[in-house]
Each structure stands twice: as structure tokens, then as C-alpha cells.
DOKOL-523096 format. One record per atom (N, C-alpha, C): atom name; residue number from 1; x, y, z. Coordinates in steps of 0.2 Angstrom, whole numbers, plus 5000, padded with zeros to 4 digits. Example, Ala and Ser with C-alpha at 12.3 -4.5 7.8 and 13.67 -1.06 7.14 Angstrom:
2
 atom seq    X    Y    Z
    N   1 5066 4972 5039
   CA   1 5062 4978 5039
    C   1 5066 4984 5039
    N   2 5064 4989 5035
   CA   2 5068 4995 5036
    C   2 5064 5000 5039
***
This chain:
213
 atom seq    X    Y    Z
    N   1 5004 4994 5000
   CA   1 5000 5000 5000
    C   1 5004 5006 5000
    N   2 5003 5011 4996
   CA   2 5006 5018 4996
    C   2 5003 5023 5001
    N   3 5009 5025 5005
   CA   3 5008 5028 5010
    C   3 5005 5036 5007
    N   4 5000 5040 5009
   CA   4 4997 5047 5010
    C   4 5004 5051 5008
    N   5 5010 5051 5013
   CA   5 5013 5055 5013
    C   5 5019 5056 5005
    N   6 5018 5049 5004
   CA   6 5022 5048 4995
    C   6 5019 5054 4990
    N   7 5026 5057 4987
   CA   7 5021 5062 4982
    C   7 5020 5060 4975
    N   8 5024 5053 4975
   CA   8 5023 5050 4969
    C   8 5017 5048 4967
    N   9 5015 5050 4960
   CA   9 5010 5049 4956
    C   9 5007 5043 4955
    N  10 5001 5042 4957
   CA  10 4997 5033 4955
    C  10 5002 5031 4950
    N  11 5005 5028 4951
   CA  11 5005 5019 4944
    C  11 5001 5019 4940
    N  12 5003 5017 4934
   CA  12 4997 5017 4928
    C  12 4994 5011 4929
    N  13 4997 5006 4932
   CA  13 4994 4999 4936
    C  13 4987 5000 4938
    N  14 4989 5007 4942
   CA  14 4981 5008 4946
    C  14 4973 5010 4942
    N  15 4974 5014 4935
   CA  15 4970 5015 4932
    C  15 4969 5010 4926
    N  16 4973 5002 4925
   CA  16 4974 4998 4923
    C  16 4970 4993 4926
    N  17 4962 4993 4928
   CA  17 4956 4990 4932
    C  17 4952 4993 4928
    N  18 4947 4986 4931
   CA  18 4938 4989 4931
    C  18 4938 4994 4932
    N  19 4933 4998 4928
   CA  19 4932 5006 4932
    C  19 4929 5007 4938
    N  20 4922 5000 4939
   CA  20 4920 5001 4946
    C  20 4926 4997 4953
    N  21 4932 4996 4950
   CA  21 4936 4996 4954
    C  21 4941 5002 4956
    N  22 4939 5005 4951
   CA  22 4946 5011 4952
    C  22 4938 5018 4955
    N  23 4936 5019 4954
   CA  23 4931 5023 4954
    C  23 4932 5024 4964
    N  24 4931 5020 4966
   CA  24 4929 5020 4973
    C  24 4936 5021 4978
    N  25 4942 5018 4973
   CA  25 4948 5018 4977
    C  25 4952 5027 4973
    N  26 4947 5032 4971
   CA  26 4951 5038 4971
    C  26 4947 5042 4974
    N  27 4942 5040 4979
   CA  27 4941 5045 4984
    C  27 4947 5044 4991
    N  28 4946 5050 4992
   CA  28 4952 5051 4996
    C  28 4958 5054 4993
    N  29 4959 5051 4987
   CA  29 4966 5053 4984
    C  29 4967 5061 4983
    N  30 4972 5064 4980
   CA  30 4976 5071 4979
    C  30 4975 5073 4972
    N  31 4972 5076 4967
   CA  31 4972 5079 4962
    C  31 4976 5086 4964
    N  32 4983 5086 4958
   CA  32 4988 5090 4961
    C  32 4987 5094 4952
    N  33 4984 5102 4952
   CA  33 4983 5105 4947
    C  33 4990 5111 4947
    N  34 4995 5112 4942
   CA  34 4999 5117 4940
    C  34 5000 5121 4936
    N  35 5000 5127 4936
   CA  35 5002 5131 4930
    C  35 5003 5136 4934
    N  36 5005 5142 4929
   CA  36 5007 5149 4930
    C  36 5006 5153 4935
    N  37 5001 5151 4939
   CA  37 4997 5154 4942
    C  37 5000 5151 4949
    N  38 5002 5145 4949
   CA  38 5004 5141 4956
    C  38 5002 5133 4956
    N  39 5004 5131 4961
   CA  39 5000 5125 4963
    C  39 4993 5124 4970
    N  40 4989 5120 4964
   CA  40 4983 5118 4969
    C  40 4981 5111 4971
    N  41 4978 5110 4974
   CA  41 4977 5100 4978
    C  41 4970 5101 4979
    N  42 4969 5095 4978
   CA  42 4962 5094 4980
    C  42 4960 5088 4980
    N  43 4957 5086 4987
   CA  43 4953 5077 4988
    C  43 4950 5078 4987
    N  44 4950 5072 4981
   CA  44 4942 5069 4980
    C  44 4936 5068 4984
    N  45 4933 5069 4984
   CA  45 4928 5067 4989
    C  45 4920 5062 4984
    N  46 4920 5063 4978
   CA  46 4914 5060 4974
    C  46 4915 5061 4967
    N  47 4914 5055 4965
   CA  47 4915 5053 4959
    C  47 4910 5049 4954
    N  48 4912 5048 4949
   CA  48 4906 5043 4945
    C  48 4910 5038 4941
    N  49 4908 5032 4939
   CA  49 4911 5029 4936
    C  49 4906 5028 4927
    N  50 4910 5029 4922
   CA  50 4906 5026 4917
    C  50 4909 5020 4913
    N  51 4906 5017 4912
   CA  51 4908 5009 4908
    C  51 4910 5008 4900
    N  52 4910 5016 4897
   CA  52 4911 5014 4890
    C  52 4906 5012 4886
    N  53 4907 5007 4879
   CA  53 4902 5005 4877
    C  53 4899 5000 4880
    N  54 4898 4998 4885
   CA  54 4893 4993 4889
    C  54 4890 5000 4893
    N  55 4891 5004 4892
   CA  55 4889 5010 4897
    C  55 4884 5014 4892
    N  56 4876 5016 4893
   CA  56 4873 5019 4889
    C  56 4873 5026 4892
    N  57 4876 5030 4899
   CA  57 4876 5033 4901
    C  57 4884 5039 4898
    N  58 4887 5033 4896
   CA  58 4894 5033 4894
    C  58 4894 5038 4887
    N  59 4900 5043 4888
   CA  59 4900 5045 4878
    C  59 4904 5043 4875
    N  60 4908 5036 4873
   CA  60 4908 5031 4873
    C  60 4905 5025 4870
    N  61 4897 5025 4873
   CA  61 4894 5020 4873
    C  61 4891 5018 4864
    N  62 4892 5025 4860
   CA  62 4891 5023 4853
    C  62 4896 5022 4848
    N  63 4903 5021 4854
   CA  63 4909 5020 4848
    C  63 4914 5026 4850
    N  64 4918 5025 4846
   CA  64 4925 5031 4846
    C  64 4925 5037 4842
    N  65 4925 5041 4844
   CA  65 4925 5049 4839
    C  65 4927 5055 4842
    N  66 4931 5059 4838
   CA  66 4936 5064 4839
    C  66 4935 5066 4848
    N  67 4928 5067 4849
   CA  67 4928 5071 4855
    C  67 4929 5066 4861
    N  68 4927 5058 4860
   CA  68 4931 5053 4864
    C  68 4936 5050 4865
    N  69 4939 5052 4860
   CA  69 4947 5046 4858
    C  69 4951 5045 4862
    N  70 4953 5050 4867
   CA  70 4957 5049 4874
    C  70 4955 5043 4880
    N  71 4947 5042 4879
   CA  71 4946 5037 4884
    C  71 4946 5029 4882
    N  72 4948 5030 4874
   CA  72 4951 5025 4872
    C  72 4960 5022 4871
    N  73 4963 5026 4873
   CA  73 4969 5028 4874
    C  73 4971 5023 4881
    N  74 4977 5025 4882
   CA  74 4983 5021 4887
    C  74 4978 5025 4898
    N  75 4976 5020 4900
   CA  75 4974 5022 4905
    C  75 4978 5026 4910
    N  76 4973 5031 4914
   CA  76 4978 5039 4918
    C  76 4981 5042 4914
    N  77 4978 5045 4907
   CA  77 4975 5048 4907
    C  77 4968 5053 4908
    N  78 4969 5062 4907
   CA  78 4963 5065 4908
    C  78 4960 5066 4901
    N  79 4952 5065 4903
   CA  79 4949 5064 4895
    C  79 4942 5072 4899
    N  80 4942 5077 4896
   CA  80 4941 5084 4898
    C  80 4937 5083 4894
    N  81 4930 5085 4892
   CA  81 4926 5088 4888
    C  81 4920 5093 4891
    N  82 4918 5095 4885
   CA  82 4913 5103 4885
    C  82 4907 5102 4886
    N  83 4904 5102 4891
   CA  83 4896 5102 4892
    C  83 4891 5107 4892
    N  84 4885 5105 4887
   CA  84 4881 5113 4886
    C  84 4883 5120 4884
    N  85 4890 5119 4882
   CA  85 4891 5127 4879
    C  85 4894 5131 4884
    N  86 4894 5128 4890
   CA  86 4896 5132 4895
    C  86 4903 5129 4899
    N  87 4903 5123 4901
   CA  87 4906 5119 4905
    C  87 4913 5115 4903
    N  88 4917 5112 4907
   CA  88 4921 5108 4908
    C  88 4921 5104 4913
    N  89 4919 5095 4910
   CA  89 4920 5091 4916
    C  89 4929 5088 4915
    N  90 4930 5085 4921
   CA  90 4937 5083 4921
    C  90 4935 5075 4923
    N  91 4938 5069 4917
   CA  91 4938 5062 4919
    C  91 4944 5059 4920
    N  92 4947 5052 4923
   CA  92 4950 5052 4924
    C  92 4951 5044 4919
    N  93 4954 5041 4914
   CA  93 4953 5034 4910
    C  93 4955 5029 4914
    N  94 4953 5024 4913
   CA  94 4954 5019 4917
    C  94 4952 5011 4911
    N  95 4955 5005 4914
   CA  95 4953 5001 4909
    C  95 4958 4999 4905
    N  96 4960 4993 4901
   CA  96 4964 4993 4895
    C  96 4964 4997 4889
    N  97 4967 4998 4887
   CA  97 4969 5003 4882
    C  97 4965 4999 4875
    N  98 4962 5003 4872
   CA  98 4956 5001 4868
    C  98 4948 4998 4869
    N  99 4947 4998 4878
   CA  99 4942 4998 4879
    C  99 4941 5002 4883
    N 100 4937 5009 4881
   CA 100 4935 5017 4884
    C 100 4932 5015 4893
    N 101 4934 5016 4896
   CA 101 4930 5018 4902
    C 101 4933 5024 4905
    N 102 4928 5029 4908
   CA 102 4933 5032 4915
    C 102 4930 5034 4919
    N 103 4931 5039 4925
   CA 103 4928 5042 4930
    C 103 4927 5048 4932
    N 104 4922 5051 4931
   CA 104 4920 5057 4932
    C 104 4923 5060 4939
    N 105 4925 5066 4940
   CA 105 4930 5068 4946
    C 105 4923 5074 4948
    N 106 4917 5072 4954
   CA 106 4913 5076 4954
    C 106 4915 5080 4959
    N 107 4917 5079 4964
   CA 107 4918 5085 4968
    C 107 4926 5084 4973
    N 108 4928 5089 4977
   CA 108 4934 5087 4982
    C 108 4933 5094 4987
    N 109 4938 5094 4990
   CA 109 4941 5097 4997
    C 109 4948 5101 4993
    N 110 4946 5107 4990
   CA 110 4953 5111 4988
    C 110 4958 5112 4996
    N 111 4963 5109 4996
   CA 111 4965 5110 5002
    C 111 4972 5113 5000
    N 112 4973 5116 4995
   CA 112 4980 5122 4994
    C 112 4976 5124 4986
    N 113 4979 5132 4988
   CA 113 4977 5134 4982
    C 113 4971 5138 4982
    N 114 4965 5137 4988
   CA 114 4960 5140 4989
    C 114 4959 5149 4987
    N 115 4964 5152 4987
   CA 115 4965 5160 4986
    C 115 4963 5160 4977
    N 116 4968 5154 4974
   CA 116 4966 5155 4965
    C 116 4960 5153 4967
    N 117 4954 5147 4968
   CA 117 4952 5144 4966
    C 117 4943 5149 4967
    N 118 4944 5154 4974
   CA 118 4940 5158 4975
    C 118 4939 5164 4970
    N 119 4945 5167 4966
   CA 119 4944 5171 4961
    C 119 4941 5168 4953
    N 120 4941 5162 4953
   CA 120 4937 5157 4947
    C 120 4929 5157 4951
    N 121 4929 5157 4955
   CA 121 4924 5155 4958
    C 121 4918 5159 4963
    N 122 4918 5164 4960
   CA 122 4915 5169 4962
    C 122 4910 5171 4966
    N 123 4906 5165 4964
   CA 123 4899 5164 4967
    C 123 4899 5160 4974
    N 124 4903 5157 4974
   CA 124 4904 5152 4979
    C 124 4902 5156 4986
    N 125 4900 5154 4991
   CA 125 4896 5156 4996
    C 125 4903 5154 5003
    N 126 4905 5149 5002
   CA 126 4909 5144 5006
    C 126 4914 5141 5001
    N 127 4919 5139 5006
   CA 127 4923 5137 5004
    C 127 4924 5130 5001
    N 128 4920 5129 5004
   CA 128 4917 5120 5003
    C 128 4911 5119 4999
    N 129 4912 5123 4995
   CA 129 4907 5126 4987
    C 129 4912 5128 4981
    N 130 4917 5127 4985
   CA 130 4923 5130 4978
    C 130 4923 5125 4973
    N 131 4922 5118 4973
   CA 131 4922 5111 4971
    C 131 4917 5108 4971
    N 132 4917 5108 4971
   CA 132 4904 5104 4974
    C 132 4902 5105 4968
    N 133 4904 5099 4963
   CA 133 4900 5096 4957
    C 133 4906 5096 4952
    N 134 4906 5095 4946
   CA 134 4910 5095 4941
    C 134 4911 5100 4939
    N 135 4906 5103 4935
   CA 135 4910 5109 4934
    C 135 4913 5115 4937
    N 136 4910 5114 4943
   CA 136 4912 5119 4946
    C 136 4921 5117 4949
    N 137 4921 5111 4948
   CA 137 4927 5108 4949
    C 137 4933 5110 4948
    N 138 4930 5106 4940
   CA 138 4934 5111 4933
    C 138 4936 5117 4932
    N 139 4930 5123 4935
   CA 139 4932 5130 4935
    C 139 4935 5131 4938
    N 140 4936 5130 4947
   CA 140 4939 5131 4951
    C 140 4947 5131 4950
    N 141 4950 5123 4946
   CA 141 4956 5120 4946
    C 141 4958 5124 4939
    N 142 4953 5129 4935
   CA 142 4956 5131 4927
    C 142 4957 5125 4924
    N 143 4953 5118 4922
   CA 143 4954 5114 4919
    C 143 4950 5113 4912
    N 144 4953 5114 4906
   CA 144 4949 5116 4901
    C 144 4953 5110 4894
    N 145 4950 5111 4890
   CA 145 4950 5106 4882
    C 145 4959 5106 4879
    N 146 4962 5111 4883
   CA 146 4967 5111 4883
    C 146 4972 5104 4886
    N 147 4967 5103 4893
   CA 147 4973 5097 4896
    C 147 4968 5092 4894
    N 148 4964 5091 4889
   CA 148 4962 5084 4888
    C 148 4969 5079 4885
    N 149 4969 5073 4886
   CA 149 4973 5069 4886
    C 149 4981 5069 4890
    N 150 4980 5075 4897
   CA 150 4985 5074 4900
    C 150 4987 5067 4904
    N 151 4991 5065 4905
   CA 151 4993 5059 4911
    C 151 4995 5062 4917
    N 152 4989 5059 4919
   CA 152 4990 5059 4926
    C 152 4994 5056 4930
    N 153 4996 5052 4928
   CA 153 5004 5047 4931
    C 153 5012 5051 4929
    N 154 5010 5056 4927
   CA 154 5017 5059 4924
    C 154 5021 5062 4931
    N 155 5026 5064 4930
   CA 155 5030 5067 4935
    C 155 5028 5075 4936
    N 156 5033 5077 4942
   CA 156 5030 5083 4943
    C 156 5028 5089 4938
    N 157 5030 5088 4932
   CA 157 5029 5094 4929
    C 157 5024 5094 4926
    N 158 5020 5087 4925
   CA 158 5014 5088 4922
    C 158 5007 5094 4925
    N 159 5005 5098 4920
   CA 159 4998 5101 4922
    C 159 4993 5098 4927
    N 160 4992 5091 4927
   CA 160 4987 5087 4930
    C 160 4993 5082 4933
    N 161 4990 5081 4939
   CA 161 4992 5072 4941
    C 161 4990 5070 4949
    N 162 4987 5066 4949
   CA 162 4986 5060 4954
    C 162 4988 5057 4958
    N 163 4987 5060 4965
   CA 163 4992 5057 4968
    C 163 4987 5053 4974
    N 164 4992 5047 4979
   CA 164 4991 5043 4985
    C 164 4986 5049 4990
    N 165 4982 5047 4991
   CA 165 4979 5052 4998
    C 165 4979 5047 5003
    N 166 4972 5049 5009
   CA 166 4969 5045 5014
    C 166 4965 5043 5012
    N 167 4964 5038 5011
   CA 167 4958 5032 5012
    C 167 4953 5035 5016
    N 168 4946 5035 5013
   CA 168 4941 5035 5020
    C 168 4941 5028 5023
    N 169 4937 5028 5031
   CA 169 4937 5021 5032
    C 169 4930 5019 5027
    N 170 4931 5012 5024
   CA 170 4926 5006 5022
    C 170 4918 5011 5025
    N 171 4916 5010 5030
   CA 171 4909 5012 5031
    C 171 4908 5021 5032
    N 172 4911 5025 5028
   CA 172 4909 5030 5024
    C 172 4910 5031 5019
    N 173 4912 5026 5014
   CA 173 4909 5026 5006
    C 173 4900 5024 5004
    N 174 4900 5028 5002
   CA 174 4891 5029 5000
    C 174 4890 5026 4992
    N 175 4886 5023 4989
   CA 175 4885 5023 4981
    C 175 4877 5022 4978
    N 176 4876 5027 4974
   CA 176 4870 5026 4972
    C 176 4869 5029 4966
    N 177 4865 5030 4964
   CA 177 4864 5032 4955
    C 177 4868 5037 4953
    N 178 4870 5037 4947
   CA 178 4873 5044 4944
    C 178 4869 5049 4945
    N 179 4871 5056 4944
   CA 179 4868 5061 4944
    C 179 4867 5062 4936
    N 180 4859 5066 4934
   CA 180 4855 5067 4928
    C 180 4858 5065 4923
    N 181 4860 5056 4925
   CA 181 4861 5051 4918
    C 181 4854 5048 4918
    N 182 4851 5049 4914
   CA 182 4844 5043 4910
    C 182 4845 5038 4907
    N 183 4840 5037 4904
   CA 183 4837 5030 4902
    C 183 4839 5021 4903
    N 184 4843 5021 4900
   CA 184 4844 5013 4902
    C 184 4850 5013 4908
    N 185 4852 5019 4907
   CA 185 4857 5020 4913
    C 185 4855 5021 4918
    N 186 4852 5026 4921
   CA 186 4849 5031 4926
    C 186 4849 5027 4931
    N 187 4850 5022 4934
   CA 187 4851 5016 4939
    C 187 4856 5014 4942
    N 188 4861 5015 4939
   CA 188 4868 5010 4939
    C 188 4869 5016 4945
    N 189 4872 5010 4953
   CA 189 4874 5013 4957
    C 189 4881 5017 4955
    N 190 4883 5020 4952
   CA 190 4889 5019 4949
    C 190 4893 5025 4951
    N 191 4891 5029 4955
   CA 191 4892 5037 4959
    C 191 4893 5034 4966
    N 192 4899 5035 4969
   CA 192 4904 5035 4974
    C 192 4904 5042 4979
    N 193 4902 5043 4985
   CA 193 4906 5049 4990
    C 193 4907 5045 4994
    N 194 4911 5051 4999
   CA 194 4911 5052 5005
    C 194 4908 5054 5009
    N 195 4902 5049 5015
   CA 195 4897 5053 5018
    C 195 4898 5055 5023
    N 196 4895 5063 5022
   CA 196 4895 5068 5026
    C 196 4900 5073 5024
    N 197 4904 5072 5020
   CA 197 4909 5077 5019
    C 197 4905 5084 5015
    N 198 4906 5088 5017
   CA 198 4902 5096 5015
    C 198 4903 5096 5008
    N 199 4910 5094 5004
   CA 199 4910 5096 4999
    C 199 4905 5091 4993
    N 200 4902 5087 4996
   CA 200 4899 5081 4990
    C 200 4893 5084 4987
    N 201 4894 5085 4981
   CA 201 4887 5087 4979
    C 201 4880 5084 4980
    N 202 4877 5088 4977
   CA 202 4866 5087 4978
    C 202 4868 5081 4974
    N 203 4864 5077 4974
   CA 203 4860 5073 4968
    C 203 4855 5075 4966
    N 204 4855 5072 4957
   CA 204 4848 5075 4956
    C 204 4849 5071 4949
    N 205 4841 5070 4950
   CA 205 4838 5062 4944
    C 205 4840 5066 4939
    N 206 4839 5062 4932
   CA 206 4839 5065 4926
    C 206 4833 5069 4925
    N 207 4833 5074 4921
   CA 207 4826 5076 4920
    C 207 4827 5081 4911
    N 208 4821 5077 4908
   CA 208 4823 5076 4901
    C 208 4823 5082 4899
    N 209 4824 5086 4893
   CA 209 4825 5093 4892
    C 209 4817 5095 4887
    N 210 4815 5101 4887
   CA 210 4808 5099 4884
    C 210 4808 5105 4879
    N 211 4805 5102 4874
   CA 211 4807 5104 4867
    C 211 4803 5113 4866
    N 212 4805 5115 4862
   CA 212 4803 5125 4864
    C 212 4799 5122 4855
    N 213 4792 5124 4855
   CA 213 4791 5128 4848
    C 213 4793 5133 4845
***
């Protein structure tokens, strides 16, 4: 087991599993974000696992194309995409290299770096809303289409990387449906926190978009 205090970055060993195995073992852990601006940390606290093409919740699930190519690539790496017009979510690959899975990095605890992360963040009420959902995640850490397909297992210079945290203990991992994934998916306990920790996001069912004349 790798000790918390190591700065060394996961092993590509470790995003080299099931997703619903690796999903559950990166709470707790260090997402360590760098650029110009400085460095930021932040623990995971709640995550989502997607399955790929067995996954109908998955972008993925129809096959490989420009905007997914990365999560079919060499696992740890980050596969970043643009949601709504508006957003950036941050995933992390996992799985063998030619079958897409990975895991949505939904919420964490900025615990360095809170000064940048509150000037992205402007709305935030609390500090423990700097991070509280994905894209606010994303905004907070400046995480954009830019660092799609970084590796996470890189050395310290990389823009993104993943490091050993604390474990929660066993009986405060919580799992239940993804948040506003539908249809054949909308089920799958496949959304990981930590319960009770401030920073985990609301859940909220899918609810369908409804057509304007």
C-alpha cells in the first residue's frame, strides 16, 4: 500500500482495472493541478464511474470519435470535455487501452490553492462550494480542452496528476445512481462519496429537456 505522505503519482497499474474498481479507490486521493498561476490540491471526495460501450450513460457507449478518443487511449489519462456550451467536466481513464471507460472527478476538498480557486469561483458562498459538482470543479482548478489527454501518472511537471491520499474508512463510502444520467442507465449505482463530507454534491435524477416551439 502507498503511504498518503508519498508524492509519487498513482502507477498506471492503478487506472489499469475495472472502472467500478478504480472509481471507489480515488476517493480520498490528491488531484495535484499546476500552471502559471501556482499550485493547487484537492481530495476527492465523489466521483462517478462510466463503463464505456457497455455504458449507455457513457460518451463512449456509441463508439470512438474525435471528441472521445482519449478514453480510448493508454489508461491515467485526463479525458476533459465541454458540456452545454458552457462547462468543463474533468475524467480520469481507466481500463485497458482500447476499451473506453473512466471516471467522472465530481467533487473534492481544495485544500491548497483556495485564494486562486475563489477568484474562478466567484459565486461560491463557502469554501466548501469551491468544488461541489463537476464543473464547478473544473472551474475552480482552470481545467479546460486544453489538458484533455494529459497523464496523470506523469512526473511533477505535468499540468494534472494524481496522487496517493487518505483512504476513508470502508463504512463512509456511500454509492448510488449517477447524477442526471437517463434512460437505460439512470440506475447503475455507479456514483461513489464520502458521507457527510460538506464538499459532496446534491444529487439530482435526470430530468429530460423539453422541446421549445
Amino acid at each position: 500500500m502507498i503511504e498518503p505522505s508519498d508524492r509519487t503519482p498513482l502507477p498506471r497499474a492503478f487506472f489499469d482495472r475495472p472502472v467500478l474498481e478504480v472509481a471507489p479507490d480515488l476517493l480520498g486521493c490528491t488531484l495535484i493541478r499546476r500552471s502559471d498561476d501556482g499550485v493547487m490540491e484537492l481530495r476527492i471526495t465523489e466521483v462517478e464511474a462510466y463503463a464505456g460501450e457497455l455504458d449507455p450513460g457513457s460518451h463512449a457507449f456509441r463508439g470512438r470519435t474525435a471528441r472521445n478518443d482519449v478514453m480510448f487511449g493508454p489508461p491515467g489519462h485526463a479525458y476533459v470535455y465541454f458540456t452545454y456550451g458552457m462547462w468543463h467536466c474533468l475524467n480520469a481513464v481507466c481500463g485497458p487501452e482500447g476499451r473506453a471507460s473512466g471516471v467522472l472527478l465530481r467533487a473534492g476538498e481544495i485544500v491548497l490553492g483556495a485564494e486562486q480557486a475563489r477568484k474562478r469561483r466567484v459565486s461560491a458562498r463557502y469554501d466548501r462550494e469551491l468544488a461541489k459538482g463537476p464543473a464547478r470543479l473544473a472551474t475552480a482548478l482552470d481545467v479546460d480542452r486544453a489538458l484533455n489527454g494529459t497523464d496523470l501518472c506523469a512526473d511533477a511537471m505535468s499540468p494534472l496528476s494524481l496522487l496517493p491520499g487518505t483512504a476513508p474508512d470502508p463504512d463512509q463510502v456511500r454509492n448510488g445512481p449517477r447524477t442526471g444520467v437517463g434512460g437505460d442507465g439512470a440506475h447503475h449505482p455507479w456514483r461513489f462519496w464520502i458521507d457527510g463530507d460538506p464538499t459532496v454534491s446534491a444529487y439530482r435524477a435526470h430530468a429530460p429537456r423539453r422541446r421549445t416551439t
